[in-house]
C-alpha positions as CSV (number, residue, x, y, z in Angstrom):
1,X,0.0,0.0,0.0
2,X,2.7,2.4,0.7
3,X,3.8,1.8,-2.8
4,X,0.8,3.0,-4.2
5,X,-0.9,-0.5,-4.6
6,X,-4.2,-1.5,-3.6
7,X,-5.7,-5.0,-2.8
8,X,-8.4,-5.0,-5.4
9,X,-9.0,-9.0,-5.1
10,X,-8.6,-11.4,-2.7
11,X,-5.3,-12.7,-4.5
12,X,-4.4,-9.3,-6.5
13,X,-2.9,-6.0,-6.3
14,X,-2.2,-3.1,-8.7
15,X,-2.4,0.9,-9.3
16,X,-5.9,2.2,-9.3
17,X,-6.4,1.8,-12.6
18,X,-4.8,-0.6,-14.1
19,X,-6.8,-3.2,-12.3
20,X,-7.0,-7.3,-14.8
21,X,-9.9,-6.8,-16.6
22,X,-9.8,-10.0,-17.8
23,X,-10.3,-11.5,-14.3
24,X,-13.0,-9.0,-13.5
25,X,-15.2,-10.5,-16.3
26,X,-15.1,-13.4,-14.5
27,X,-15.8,-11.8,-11.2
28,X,-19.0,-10.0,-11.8
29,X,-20.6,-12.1,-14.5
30,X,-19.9,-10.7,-17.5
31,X,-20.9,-13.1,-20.3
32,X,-17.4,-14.1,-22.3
33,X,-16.8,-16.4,-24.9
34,X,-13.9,-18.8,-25.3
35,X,-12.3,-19.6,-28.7
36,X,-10.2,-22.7,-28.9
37,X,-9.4,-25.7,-27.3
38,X,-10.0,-26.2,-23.6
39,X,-11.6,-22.5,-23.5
40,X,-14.8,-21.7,-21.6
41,X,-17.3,-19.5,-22.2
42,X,-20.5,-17.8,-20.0
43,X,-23.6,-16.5,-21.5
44,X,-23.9,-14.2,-18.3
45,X,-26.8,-16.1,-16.8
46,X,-27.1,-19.9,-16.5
47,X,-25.2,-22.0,-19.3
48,X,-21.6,-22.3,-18.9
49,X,-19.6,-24.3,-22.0
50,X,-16.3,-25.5,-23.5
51,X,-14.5,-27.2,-25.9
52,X,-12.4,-29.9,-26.3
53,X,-9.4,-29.3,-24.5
54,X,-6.9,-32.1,-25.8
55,X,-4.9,-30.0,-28.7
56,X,-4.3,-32.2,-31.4
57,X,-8.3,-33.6,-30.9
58,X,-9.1,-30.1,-31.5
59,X,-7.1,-29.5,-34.4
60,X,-8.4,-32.9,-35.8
61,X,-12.0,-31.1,-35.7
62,X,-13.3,-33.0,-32.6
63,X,-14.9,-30.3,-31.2
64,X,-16.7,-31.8,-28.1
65,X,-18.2,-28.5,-26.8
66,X,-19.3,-29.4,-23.0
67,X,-22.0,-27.4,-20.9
68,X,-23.9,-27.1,-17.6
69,X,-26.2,-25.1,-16.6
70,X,-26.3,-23.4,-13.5
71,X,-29.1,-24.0,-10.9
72,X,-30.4,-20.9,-8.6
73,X,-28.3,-22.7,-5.5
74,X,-25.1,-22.2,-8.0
75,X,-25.5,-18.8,-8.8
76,X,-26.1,-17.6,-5.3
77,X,-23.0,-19.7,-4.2
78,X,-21.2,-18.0,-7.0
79,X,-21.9,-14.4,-6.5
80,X,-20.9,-15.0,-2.6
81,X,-17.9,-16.2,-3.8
82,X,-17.0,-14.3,-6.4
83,X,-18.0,-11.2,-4.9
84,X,-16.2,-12.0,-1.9
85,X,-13.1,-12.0,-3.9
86,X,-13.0,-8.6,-4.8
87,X,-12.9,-4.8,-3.3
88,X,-17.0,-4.4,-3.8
89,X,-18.0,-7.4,-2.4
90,X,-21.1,-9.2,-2.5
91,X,-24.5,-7.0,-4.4
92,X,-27.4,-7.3,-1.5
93,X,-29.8,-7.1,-4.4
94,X,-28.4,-9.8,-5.9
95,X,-28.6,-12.5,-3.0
96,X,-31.1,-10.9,-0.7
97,X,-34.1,-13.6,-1.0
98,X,-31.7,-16.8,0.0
99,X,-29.1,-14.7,1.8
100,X,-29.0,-15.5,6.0
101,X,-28.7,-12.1,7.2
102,X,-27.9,-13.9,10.6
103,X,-24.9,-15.0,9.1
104,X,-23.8,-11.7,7.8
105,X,-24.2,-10.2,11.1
106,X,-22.4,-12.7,12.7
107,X,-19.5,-12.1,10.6
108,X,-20.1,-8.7,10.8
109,X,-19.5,-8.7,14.8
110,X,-15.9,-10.7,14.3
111,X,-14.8,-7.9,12.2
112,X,-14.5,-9.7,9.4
113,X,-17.4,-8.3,7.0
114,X,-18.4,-4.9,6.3
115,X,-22.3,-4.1,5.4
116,X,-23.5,-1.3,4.1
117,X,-26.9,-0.4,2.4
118,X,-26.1,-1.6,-0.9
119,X,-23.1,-4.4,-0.9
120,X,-21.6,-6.7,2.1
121,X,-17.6,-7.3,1.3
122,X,-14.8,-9.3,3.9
123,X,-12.5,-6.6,5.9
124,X,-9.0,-6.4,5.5
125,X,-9.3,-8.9,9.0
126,X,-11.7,-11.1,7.1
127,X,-9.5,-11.3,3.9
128,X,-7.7,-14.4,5.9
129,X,-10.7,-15.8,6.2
130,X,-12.4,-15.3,3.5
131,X,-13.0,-19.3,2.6
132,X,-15.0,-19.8,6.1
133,X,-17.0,-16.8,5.4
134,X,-17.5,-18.3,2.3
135,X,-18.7,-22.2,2.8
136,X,-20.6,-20.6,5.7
137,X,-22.8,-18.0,3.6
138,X,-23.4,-20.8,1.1
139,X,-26.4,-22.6,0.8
């Protein structure tokens, strides 16, 4: 920090500004699609996909494109973790109908969340223990 870089994940730092945006597609849902073999791709909603991941199967036009699609318990269990990872932290609007507000305020006591009207995110505190906050706020 006293170099000028902030934690903007759970496993990242950088300048303001020149934050991955690769990674942050991933983070918030942004739909992305993934050319070539072994890539993955995410419509932004439910159906996740990829291709055939052995090279030379690829290249012999075997392309075995994979998918699941996501249930409602996934996607809440994704946005808590995903949104856990980073700076904002978790959307309330996005989890609040399956969201245990008991266990948020738990977690809040120890110091290791923050809540505010609009997000919930982990404290620099919490950052270590991000994966029990985790597995605990999943359903």
């Amino acid at each position: 920090q006293e170099a000028g870089f902030i934690q903007y994940e759970i496993s990242n730092y950088a300048q303001p500004g020149f934050e991955s945006q690769h990674n942050s597609s991933y983070w918030d849902g942004t739909p992305y699609l993934g050319l070539g073999p072994g890539a993955h791709s995410f419509d932004g909603q439910r159906k996740r996909c990829w291709n055939e991941a052995n090279l030379l199967d690829y290249l012999d036009g075997q392309r075995h494109e994979e998918e699941e699609l996501l249930t409602d318990e996934d996607i809440f269990n994704e946005r808590i973790m995903l949104g856990l990872r980073t700076r904002r932290g978790v959307k309330l609007e996005d989890v609040r109908q399956q969201l245990d507000f008991n266990l948020v305020q738990k977690f809040v006591s120890k110091g290791w969340l923050t809540l505010s009207p609009t997000h919930f995110r982990l404290t620099p505190a919490g950052l270590a223990m991000g994966d029990e906050v985790m597995r605990t706020l999943f359903i």
